[in-house]
KETOR-411321 format. One record per residue (C-alpha): residue number from 1; chain; z, y, x. Coordinates in Angstrom, 3 decimals, decimal comma, m for minus. Layout:
PT	NUM	A	Z	Y	X
...
This chain:
PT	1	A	117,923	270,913	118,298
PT	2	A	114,607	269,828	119,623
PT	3	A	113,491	268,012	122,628
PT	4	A	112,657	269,220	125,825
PT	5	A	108,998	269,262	126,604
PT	6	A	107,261	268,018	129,376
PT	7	A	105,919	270,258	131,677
PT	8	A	105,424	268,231	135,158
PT	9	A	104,616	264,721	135,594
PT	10	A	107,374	261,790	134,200
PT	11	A	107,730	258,229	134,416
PT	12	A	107,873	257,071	131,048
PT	13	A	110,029	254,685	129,182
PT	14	A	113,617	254,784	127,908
PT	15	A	114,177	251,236	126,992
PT	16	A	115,543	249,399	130,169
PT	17	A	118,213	246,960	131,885
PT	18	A	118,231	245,824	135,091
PT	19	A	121,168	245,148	137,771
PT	20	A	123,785	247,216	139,559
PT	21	A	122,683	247,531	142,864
PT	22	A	124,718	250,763	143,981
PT	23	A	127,735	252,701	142,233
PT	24	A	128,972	256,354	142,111
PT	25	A	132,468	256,610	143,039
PT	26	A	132,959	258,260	138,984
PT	27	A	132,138	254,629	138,186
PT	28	A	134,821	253,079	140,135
PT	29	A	137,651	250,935	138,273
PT	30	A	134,750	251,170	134,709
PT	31	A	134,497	247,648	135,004
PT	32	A	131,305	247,684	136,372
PT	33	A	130,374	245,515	139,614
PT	34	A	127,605	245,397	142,004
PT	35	A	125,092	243,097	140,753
PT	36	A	125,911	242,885	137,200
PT	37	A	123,505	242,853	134,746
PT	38	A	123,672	246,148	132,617
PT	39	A	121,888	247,490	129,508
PT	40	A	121,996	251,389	129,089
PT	41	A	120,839	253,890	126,356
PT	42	A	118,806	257,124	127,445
PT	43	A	120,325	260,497	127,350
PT	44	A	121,276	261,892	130,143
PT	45	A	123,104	265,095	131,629
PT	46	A	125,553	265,267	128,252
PT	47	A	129,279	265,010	128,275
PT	48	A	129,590	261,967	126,076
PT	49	A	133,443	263,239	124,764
PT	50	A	132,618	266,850	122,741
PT	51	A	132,566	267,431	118,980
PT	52	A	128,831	267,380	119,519
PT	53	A	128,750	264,318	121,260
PT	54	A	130,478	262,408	118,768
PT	55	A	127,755	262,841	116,409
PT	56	A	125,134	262,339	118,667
PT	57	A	124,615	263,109	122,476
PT	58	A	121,355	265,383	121,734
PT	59	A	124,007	267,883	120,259
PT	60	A	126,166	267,889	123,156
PT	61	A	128,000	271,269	123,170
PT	62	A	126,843	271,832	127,222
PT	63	A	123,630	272,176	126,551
PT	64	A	122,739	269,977	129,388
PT	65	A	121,379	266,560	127,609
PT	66	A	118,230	265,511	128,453
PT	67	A	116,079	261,953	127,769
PT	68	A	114,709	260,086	130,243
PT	69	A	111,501	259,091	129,901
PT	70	A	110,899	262,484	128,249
PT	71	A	112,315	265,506	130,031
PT	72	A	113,543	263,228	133,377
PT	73	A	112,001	260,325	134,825
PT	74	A	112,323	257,106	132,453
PT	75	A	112,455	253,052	133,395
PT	76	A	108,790	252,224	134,116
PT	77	A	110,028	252,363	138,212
PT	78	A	111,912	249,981	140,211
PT	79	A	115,180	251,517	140,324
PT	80	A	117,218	254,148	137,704
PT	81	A	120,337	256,008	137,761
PT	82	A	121,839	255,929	134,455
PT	83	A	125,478	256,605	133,569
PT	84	A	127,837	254,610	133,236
PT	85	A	129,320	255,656	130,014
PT	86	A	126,187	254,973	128,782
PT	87	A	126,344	251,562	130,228
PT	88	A	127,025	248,248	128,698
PT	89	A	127,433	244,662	130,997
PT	90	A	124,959	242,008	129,527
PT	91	A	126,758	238,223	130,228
PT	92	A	123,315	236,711	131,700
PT	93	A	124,343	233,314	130,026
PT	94	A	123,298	234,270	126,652
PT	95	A	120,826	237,633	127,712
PT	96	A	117,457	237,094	128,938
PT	97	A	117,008	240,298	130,509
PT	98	A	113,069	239,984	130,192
PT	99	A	113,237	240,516	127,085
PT	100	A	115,918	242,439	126,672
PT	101	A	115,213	246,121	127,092
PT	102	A	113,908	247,334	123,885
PT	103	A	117,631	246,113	122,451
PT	104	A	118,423	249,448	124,209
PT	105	A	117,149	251,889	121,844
PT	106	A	115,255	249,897	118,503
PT	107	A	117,789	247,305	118,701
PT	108	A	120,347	249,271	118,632
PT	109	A	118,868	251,323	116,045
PT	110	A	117,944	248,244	114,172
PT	111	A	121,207	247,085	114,089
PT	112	A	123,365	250,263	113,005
PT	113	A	120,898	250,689	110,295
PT	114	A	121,189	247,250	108,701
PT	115	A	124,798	247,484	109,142
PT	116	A	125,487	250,459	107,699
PT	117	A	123,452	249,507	104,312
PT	118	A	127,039	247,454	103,944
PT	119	A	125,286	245,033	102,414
PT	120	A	126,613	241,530	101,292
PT	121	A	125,452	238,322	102,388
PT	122	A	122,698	237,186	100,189
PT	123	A	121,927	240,518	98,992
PT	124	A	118,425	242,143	99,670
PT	125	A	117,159	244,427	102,103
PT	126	A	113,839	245,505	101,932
PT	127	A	111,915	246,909	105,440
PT	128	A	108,834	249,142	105,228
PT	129	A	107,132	249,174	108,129
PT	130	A	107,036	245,681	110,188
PT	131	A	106,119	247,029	113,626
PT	132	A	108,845	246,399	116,536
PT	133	A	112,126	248,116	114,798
PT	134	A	111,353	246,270	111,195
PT	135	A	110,774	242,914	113,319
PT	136	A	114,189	243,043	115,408
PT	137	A	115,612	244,426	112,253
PT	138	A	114,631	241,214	110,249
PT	139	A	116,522	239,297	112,873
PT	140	A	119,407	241,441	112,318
PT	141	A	119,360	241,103	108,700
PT	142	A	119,326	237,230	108,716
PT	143	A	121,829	237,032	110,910
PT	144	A	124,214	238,958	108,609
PT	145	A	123,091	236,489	105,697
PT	146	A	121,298	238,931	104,166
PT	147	A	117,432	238,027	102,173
PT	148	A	114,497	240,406	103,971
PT	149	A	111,378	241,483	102,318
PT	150	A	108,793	242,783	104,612
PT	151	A	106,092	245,872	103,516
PT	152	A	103,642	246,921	105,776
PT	153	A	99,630	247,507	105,851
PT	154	A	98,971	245,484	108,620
PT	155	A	98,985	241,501	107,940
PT	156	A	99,623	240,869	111,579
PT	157	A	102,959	242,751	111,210
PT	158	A	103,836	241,231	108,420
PT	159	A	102,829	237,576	110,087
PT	160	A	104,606	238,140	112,702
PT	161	A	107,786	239,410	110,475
PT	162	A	107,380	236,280	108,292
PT	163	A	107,512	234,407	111,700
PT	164	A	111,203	236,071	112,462
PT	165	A	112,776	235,258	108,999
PT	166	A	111,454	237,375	106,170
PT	167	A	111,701	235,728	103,188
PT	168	A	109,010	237,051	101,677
PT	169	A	106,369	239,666	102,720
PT	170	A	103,720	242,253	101,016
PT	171	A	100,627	244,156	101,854
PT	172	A	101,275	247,575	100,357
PT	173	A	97,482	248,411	100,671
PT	174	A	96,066	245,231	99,615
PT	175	A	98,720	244,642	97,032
PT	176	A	98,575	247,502	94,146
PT	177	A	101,357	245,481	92,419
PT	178	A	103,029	244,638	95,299
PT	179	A	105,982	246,859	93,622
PT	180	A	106,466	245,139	90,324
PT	181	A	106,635	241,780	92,561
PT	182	A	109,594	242,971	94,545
PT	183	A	111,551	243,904	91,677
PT	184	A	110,787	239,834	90,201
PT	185	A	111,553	238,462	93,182
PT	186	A	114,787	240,455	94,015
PT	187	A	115,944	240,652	90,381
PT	188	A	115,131	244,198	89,870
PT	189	A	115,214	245,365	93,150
PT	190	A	116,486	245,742	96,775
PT	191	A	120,063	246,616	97,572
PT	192	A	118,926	248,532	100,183
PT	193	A	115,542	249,683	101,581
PT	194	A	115,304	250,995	105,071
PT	195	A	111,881	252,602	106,167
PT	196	A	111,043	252,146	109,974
PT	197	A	107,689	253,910	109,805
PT	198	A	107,078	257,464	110,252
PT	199	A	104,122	257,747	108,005
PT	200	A	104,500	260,289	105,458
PT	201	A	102,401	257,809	102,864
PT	202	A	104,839	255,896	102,724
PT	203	A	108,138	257,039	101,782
PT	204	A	107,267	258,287	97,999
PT	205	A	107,234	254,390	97,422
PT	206	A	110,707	253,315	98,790
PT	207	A	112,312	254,566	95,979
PT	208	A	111,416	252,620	93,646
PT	209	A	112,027	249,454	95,190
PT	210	A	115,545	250,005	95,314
PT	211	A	117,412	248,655	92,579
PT	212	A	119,953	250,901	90,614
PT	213	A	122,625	252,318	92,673
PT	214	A	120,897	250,899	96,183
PT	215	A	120,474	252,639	99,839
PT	216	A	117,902	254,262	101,288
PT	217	A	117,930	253,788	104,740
PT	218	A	115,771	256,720	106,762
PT	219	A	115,482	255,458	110,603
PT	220	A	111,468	256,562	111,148
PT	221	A	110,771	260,549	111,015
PT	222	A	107,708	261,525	109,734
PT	223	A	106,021	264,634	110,953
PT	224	A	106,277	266,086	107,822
PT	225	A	109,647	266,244	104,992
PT	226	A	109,836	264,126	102,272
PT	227	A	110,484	264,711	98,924
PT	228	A	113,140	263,116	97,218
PT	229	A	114,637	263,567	93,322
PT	230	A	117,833	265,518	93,449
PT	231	A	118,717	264,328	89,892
PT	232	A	118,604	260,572	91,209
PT	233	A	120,693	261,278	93,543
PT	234	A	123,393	262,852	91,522
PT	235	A	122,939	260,332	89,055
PT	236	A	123,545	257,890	91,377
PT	237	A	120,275	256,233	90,722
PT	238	A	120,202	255,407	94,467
PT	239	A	121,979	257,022	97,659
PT	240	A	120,600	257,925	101,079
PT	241	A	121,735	257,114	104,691
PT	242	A	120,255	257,761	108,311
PT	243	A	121,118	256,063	111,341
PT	244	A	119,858	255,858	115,100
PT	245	A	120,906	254,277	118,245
PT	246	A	123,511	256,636	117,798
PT	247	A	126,014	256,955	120,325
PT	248	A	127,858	254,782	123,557
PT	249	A	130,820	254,407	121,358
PT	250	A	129,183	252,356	119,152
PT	251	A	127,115	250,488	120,978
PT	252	A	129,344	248,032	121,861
PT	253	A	129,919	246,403	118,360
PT	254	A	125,806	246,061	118,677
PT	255	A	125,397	244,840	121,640
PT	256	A	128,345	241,614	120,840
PT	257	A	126,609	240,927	117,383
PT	258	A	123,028	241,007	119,562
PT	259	A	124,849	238,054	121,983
PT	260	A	126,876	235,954	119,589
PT	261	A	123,594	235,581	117,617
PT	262	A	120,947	235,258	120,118
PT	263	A	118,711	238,106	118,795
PT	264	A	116,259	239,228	121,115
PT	265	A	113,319	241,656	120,392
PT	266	A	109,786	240,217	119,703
PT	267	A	108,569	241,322	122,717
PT	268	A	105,488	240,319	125,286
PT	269	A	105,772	240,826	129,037
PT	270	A	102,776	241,791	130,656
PT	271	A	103,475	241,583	134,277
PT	272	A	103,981	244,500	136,450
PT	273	A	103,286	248,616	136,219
PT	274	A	99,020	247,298	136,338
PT	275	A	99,677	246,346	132,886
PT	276	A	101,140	249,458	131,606
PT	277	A	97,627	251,531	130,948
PT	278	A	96,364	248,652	128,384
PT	279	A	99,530	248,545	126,810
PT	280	A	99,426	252,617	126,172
PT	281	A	95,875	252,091	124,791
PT	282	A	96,986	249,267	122,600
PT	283	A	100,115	251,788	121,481
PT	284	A	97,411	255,028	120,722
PT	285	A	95,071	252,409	118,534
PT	286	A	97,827	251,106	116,772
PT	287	A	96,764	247,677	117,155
PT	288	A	100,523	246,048	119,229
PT	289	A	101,789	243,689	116,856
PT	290	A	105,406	243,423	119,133
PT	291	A	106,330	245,089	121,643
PT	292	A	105,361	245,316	125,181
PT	293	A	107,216	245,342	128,516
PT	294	A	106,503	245,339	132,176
PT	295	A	109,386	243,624	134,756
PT	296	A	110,027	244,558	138,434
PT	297	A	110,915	241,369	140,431
């Protein structure tokens, strides 16, 4: 599988929400109403129901799926058509839609990947990389009881991780023992350790942060493969996972545990579509602590 490349000019984005303003009749009796307020993932043009689909939309069995903001227009415009299988209604009581787009791909992410760990309350997970998915993942992670320790490079990440919960954080290029302190502080290691960075550097040191018979939880995708021991694994020295935002199916259970809890991304609105060149350049130097978002009023 690999996605579609852009050959013409595309509005960017895939993380959005907004409100109905028009239906399809497909959509009538789904529950959905003009004016509610919606939150939506980003593939497009699949069937949502095949074999394929089940495992993820991009291996939809028609051949048809698409992304939007990649191959079709994405969310940086005024007005979207999305499906509405990919659809979820936000209750605007406990959503502030401002801040609320980015749920709709890293939080969704964020949250099947600390949930699948299966980790027990007061049990450790340990996040590499402390950009936007490792800060909304933090949230997640307290809110299932769980102890976070953040790694990163960049202290302003790891500030601003610290800020959402972590109970304890670590400069992995400043720190050349910032390994053995893990292990003290988490009594020999983390239960799980999920890597939301996509820098090859980085994964060679995950494993040993996870203690004996832990999770390693892939979400970033580095341009290049990793290497990983084959006799840990069958040793059961630790075990590895993957997850994503995954599928409409199971969005649901994320979006409910996002509401009931309050958790919204660590996100900074900018103002309207002027803003969106400086945050692009801030994105190519790598210096956006949290995310960024624009909102049409």
């Amino acid at each position: 599988m690999a996605i579609e490349q852009v050959t013409k000019p595309t509005t960017l984005s895939h993380e959005g929400v907004g409100h109905i303003v028009s239906s399809h009749p497909s959509a009538e009796g789904k529950g959905f109403n003009i004016g509610d307020a919606v939150g939506f993932l980003y593939i497009t043009g699949c069937c949502f129901e095949c074999e394929g689909c089940l495992v993820h939309n991009m291996h939809c069995e028609t051949g048809k799926q698409v992304l939007h903001g990649f191959a079709v227009d994405g969310y940086f415009q005024e007005y979207a058509v999305v499906d509405y299988r990919n659809a979820a209604i936000l209750d605007e009581k406990v959503w502030d839609l401002t801040r609320a787009a980015p749920v709709f791909c890293a939080g969704i992410t964020a949250f099947h990947s600390v949930d699948s760990c299966e980790l027990k309350p007061g049990q450790w997970l340990g996040i590499v990389g402390c950009g936007g998915l490792g800060q909304i993942a933090t949230q997640y992670a307290k809110a299932m009881g769980l102890k976070v320790v953040g790694i990163d490079i960049a202290d302003a990440n790891l500030e601003e991780t610290r800020k959402l919960g972590a109970d304890a954080v670590f400069n992995s290029k400043t720190n050349p023992n910032y390994t053995e302190e893990v292990k003290k502080l988490t009594g020999g290691g983390c239960h799980a350790v999920a890597a939301y960075t996509n820098a090859n550097v980085a994964f060679p040191g995950i494993p040993p942060l996870i203690r004996l018979g832990g999770t390693m939880m892939v979400i970033g995708i580095p341009p290049k493969p990793f290497e990983v021991s084959a006799m840990d694994l069958v040793l059961g020295k630790y075990k590895i996972k993957a997850d994503s935002t995954s599928i409409p199916q199971r969005m649901q259970k994320a979006v409910d545990f996002t509401g009931k809890h309050g958790i919204m991304p660590n996100v900074e609105i900018r103002g309207g579509l002027e803003a969106l060149q400086g945050m692009i350049d801030e994105m190519k130097q790598g210096i956006n602590t949290k995310r960024t978002g624009i909102v049409f009023n």
